[in-house]
C-alpha positions as CSV (number, residue, x, y, z in Angstrom):
1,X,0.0,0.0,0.0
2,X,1.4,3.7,-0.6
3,X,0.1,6.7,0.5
4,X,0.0,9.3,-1.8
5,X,-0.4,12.7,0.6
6,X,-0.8,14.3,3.8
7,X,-4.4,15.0,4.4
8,X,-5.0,18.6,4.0
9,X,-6.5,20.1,7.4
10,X,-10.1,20.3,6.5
11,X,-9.8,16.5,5.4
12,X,-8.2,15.7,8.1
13,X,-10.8,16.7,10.4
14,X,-13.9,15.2,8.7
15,X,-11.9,11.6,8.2
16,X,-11.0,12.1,12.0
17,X,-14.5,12.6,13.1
18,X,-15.6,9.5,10.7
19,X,-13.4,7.1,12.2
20,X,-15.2,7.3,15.4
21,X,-18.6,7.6,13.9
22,X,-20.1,4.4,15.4
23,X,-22.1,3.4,12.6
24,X,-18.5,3.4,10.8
25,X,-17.1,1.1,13.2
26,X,-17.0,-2.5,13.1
27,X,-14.3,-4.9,14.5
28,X,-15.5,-8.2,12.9
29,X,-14.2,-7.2,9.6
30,X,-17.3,-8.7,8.1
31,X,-19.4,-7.1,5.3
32,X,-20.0,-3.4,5.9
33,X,-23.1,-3.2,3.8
34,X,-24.9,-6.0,5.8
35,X,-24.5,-5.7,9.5
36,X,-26.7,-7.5,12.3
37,X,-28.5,-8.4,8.6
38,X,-29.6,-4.9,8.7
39,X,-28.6,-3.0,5.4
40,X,-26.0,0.1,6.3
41,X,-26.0,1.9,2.9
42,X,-28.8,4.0,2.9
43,X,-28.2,5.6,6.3
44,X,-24.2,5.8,5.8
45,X,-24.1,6.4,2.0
46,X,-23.5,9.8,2.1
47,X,-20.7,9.1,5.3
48,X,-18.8,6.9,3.4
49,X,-19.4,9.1,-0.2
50,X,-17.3,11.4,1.6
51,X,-14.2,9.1,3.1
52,X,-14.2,7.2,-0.5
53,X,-13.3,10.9,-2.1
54,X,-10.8,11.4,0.5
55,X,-9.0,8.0,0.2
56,X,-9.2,8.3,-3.7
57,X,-6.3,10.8,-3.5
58,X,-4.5,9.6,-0.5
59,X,-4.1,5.5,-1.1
60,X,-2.8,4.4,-4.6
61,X,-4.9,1.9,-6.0
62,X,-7.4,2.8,-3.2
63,X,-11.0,1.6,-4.8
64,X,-13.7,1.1,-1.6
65,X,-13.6,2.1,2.2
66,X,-15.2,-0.8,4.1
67,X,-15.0,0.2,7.9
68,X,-13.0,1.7,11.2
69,X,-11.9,-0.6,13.4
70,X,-12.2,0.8,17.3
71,X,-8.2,0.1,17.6
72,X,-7.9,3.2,15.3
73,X,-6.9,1.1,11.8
74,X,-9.0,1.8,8.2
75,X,-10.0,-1.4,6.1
76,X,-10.4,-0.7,2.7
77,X,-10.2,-2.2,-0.7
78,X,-7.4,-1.4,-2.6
79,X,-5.7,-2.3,-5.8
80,X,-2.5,-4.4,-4.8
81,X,-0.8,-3.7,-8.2
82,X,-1.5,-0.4,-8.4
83,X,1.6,0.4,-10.2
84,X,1.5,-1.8,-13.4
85,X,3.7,-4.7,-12.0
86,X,1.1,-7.3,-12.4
87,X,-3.2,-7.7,-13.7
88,X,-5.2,-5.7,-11.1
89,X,-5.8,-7.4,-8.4
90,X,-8.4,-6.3,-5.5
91,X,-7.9,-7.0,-2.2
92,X,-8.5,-5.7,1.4
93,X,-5.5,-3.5,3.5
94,X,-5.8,-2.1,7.0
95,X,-3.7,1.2,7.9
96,X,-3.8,3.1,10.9
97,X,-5.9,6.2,11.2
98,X,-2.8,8.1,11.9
99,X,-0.6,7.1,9.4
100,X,-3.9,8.1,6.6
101,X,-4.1,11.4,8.0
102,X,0.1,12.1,7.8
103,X,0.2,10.3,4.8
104,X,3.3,8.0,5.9
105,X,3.5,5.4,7.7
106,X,4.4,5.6,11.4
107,X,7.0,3.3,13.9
108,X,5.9,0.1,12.9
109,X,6.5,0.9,8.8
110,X,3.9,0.2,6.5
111,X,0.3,-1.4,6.5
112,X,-1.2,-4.5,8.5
């Protein structure tokens, strides 16, 4: 995964509120759209409208925010050959919250 920029301040606010949003937050990394088999996309459609067009320009390759996790990580879909080296191929990355918002990663290096 590679981040692409800093969040600019006003970004950075709105994503920061978002990932504590508790409708945002799941920790069983299951499907977003179907939780407790209660549909989330109506009520968080316009929620998650606005993290995709953040993420769009910060994560190459990045293609679909899925959820928060409440240890302060970001699943989303992503792209893993982003840059050309390979067919597309879609799968799911976490990142911290942190390292999104400074757009590099922190101590531990890269993504989980």
């Amino acid at each position: 995964m590679k981040l692409l920029r800093a969040l600019p301040p006003e970004e950075a606010e709105q994503f920061l509120a978002l990932s504590v949003d508790p409708d945002l937050v799941r920790d069983d990394c299951g499907n977003f759209e179907r939780y407790g088999g209660v549909s989330r996309a109506e009520s968080c459609a316009e929620r998650v409208k606005i993290l995709n067009g953040i993420l769009k320009d910060s994560i190459a390759g990045f293609h679909r925010f899925y959820n928060f996790t409440s240890k302060g990580f970001l699943r989303v879909g992503y792209n893993y050959n982003y840059d050309g080296g390979g067919p597309p191929f879609d799968g799911v990355g976490y990142i911290t919250v942190t390292d999104v918002v400074r757009g590099h990663f922190g101590e531990a290096g890269g993504p989980v």
